[in-house]
Residue, then its C-alpha position, 0 to 999 in steps of 0.5 A: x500500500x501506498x503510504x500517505x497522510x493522516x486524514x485532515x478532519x472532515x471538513x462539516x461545511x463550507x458555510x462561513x460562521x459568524x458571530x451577532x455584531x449588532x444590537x439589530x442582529x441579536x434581535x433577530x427571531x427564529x419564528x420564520x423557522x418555528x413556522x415552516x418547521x412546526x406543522x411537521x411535529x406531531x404529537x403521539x399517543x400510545x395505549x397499552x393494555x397492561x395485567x393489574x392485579x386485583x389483590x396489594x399483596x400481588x407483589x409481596x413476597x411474603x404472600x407469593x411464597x405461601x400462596x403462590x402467584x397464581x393465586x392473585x386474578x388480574x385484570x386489564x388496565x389501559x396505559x396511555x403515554x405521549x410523545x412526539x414525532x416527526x412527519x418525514x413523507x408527504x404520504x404521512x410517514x412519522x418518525x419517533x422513538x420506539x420507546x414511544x410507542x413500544x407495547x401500544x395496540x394503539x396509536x394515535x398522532x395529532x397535527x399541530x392544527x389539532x387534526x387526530x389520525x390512527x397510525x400503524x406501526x410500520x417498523x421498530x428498530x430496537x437497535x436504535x430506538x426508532x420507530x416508523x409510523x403510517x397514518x391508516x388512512x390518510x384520504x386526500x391529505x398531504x401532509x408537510x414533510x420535514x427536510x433531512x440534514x446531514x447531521x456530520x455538518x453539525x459544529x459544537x456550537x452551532x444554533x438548534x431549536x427543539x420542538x415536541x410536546x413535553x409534559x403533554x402541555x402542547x407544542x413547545x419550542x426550546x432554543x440552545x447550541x449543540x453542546x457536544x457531537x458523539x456523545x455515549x454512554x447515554x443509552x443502551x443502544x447499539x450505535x451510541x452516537x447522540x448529539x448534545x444539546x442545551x436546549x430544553x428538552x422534557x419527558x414528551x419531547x422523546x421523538x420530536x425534531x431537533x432543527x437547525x436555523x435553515x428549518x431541516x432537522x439534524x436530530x430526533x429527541x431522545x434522552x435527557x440527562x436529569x435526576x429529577x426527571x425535567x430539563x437541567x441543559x443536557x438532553x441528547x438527540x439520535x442524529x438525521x444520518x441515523x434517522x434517515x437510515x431507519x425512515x428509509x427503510x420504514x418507507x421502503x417497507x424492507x426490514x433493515x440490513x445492517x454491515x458488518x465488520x467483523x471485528x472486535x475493537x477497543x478505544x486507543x488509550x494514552x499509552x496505547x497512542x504513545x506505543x504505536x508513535x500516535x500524536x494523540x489517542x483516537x482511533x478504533x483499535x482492532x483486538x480480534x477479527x472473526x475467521x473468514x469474515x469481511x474485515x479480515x477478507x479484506x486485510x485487517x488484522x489485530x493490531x491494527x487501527x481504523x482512523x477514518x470512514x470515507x474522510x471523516x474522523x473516527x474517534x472510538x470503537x462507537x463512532x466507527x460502528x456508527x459510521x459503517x451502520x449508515x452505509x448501505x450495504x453493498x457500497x464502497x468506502x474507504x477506511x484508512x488504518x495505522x499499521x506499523x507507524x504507517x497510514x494506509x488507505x483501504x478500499x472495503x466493501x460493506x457487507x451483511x452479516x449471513x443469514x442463518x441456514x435452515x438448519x442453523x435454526x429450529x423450533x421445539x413444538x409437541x410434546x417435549x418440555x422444551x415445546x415453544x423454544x426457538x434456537x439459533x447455532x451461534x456463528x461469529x456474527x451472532x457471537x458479536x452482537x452478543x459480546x461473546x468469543x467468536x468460537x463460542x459453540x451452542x445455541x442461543x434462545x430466540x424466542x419463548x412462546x409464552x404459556x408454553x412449557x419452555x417458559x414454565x420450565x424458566x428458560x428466557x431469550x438469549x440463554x445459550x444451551x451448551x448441553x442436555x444430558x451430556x450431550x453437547x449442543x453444538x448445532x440447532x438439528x443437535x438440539x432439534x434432536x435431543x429436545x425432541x426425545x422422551x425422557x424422564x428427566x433433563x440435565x441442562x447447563x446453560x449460560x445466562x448474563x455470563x452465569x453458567x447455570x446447571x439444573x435438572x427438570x422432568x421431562 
C-alpha cells in the first residue's frame, strides 16, 4: 500500500460562521423557522393494555411464597403515554422513538392544527430506538414533510431549536447550541452516537425534531440527562444520518440490513497512542477479527487501527460502528488504518452479516418440555452482537412462546444451551434432536448474563 497522510478532519461545511455584531442582529427571531418547521411535529399517543392485579399483596413476597402467584386474578388496565414525532413523507410517514410507542395496540398522532389520525406501526428498530409510523388512512391529505440534514455538518456550537410536546402541555419550542457531537454512554443502544444539546428538552419531547436555523432537522429527541426527571441543559438527540437510515427503510417497507465488520475493537488509550508513535489517542483499535469474515477478507488484522470512514474522523470503537451502520450495504468506502507507524488507505466493501441456514435454526413444538423454544447455532456474527468469543459453540434462545412449557420450565431469550444430558449442543438439528426425545428427566447447563447455570427438570 501506498503510504500517505493522516486524514485532515472532515471538513462539516463550507458555510462561513459568524458571530451577532449588532444590537439589530441579536434581535433577530427564529419564528420564520418555528413556522415552516412546526406543522411537521406531531404529537403521539400510545395505549397499552397492561395485567393489574386485583389483590396489594400481588407483589409481596411474603404472600407469593405461601400462596403462590397464581393465586392473585388480574385484570386489564389501559396505559396511555405521549410523545412526539416527526412527519418525514408527504404520504404521512412519522418518525419517533420506539420507546414511544413500544407495547401500544394503539396509536394515535395529532397535527399541530389539532387534526387526530390512527397510525400503524410500520417498523421498530430496537437497535436504535426508532420507530416508523403510517397514518391508516390518510384520504386526500398531504401532509408537510420535514427536510433531512446531514447531521456530520453539525459544529459544537452551532444554533438548534427543539420542538415536541413535553409534559403533554402542547407544542413547545426550546432554543440552545449543540453542546457536544458523539456523545455515549447515554443509552443502551447499539450505535451510541447522540448529539448534545442545551436546549430544553422534557419527558414528551422523546421523538420530536431537533432543527437547525435553515428549518431541516439534524436530530430526533431522545434522552435527557436529569435526576429529577425535567430539563437541567443536557438532553441528547439520535442524529438525521441515523434517522434517515431507519425512515428509509420504514418507507421502503424492507426490514433493515445492517454491515458488518467483523471485528472486535477497543478505544486507543494514552499509552496505547504513545506505543504505536500516535500524536494523540483516537482511533478504533482492532483486538480480534472473526475467521473468514469481511474485515479480515479484506486485510485487517489485530493490531491494527481504523482512523477514518470515507474522510471523516473516527474517534472510538462507537463512532466507527456508527459510521459503517449508515452505509448501505453493498457500497464502497474507504477506511484508512495505522499499521506499523504507517497510514494506509483501504478500499472495503460493506457487507451483511449471513443469514442463518435452515438448519442453523429450529423450533421445539409437541410434546417435549422444551415445546415453544426457538434456537439459533451461534456463528461469529451472532457471537458479536452478543459480546461473546467468536468460537463460542451452542445455541442461543430466540424466542419463548409464552404459556408454553419452555417458559414454565424458566428458560428466557438469549440463554445459550451448551448441553442436555451430556450431550453437547453444538448445532440447532443437535438440539432439534435431543429436545425432541422422551425422557424422564433433563440435565441442562446453560449460560445466562455470563452465569453458567446447571439444573435438572422432568421431562
Amino acid at each position: 500500500m501506498a503510504q500517505v497522510a493522516p486524514p485532515p478532519p472532515a471538513a462539516a461545511s463550507d458555510t462561513t460562521r459568524v458571530v451577532p455584531t449588532s444590537a439589530q442582529q441579536t434581535k433577530l427571531s427564529f419564528a420564520p423557522v418555528v413556522k415552516a418547521v412546526a406543522p411537521s411535529v406531531v404529537n403521539v399517543y400510545a395505549t397499552r393494555i397492561e395485567q393489574q392485579s386485583t389483590s396489594p399483596f400481588a407483589n409481596d413476597p411474603f404472600f407469593s411464597r405461601f400462596f403462590g402467584q397464581g393465586q392473585f386474578q388480574t385484570r386489564p388496565r389501559e396505559s396511555r403515554s405521549l410523545g412526539s414525532g416527526v412527519i418525514t413523507e408527504a404520504s404521512g410517514v412519522i418518525l419517533t422513538n420506539r420507546h414511544v410507542i413500544e407495547g401500544a395496540t394503539d396509536v394515535r398522532i395529532a397535527l399541530s392544527d389539532g387534526r387526530e389520525f390512527p397510525v400503524d406501526i410500520v417498523l421498530e428498530d430496537e437497535q436504535t430506538d426508532l420507530a416508523v409510523l403510517r397514518v391508516r388512512d390518510p384520504g386526500k391529505v398531504t401532509f408537510p414533510a420535514i427536510t433531512f440534514a446531514d447531521s456530520d455538518a453539525l459544529e459544537v456550537g452551532d444554533l438548534v431549536l427543539a420542538i415536541g410536546n413535553p409534559f403533554g402541555v402542547g407544542q413547545t419550542v426550546t432554543s440552545g447550541i449543540v453542546s457536544a457531537l458523539a456523545r455515549t454512554g447515554v443509552e443502551r443502544s447499539d450505535y451510541e452516537f447522540f448529539i448534545q444539546t442545551d436546549a430544553a428538552i422534557n419527558p414528551g419531547n422523546s421523538g420530536g425534531a431537533l432543527v437547525d436555523l435553515d428549518g431541516h432537522l439534524v436530530g430526533i429527541n431522545t434522552a435527557i440527562y436529569s435526576q429529577s426527571g425535567g430539563s437541567v441543559g443536557i438532553g441528547f438527540a439520535i442524529p438525521a444520518n441515523m434517522a434517515r437510515f431507519v425512515a428509509d427503510a420504514g418507507v421502503t417497507g424492507k426490514a433493515i440490513v445492517r454491515p458488518w465488520f467483523g471485528a472486535k475493537m477497543q478505544a486507543v488509550t494514552s499509552d496505547i497512542a504513545a506505543s504505536l508513535g500516535m500524536d494523540a489517542p483516537h482511533g478504533a483499535l482492532i483486538t480480534e477479527t472473526a475467521p473468514n469474515g469481511p474485515a479480515a477478507r479484506a486485510g485487517f488484522a489485530a493490531g491494527d487501527v481504523i482512523l477514518s470512514v470515507d474522510g471523516i474522523t473516527v474517534d472510538d470503537p462507537s463512532s466507527f460502528n456508527f459510521r459503517l451502520a449508515t452505509k448501505p450495504v453493498g457500497q464502497a468506502t474507504q477506511l484508512v488504518r495505522l499499521r506499523g507507524g504507517v497510514s494506509e488507505t483501504v478500499n472495503f466493501t460493506v457487507e451483511a452479516a449471513p443469514i442463518p441456514a435452515d438448519d442453523a435454526v429450529a423450533t421445539i413444538s409437541g410434546n417435549s418440555a422444551f415445546a415453544g423454544t426457538s434456537v439459533r447455532q451461534i456463528d461469529p456474527a451472532l457471537a458479536e452482537s452478543k459480546g461473546l468469543p467468536y468460537d463460542s459453540k451452542g445455541v442461543i434462545v430466540t424466542a419463548v412462546a409464552q404459556g408454553s412449557p419452555a417458559e414454565q420450565m424458566g428458560l428466557r431469550v438469549d440463554d445459550i444451551i451448551v448441553s442436555l444430558n451430556n450431550t453437547a449442543m453444538d448445532t440447532a438439528k443437535v438440539f432439534s434432536d435431543t429436545a425432541s426425545t422422551r425422557t424422564r428427566t433433563w440435565q441442562i447447563i446453560l449460560q445466562r448474563g455470563g452465569q453458567v447455570i446447571r439444573s435438572i427438570v422432568g421431562g
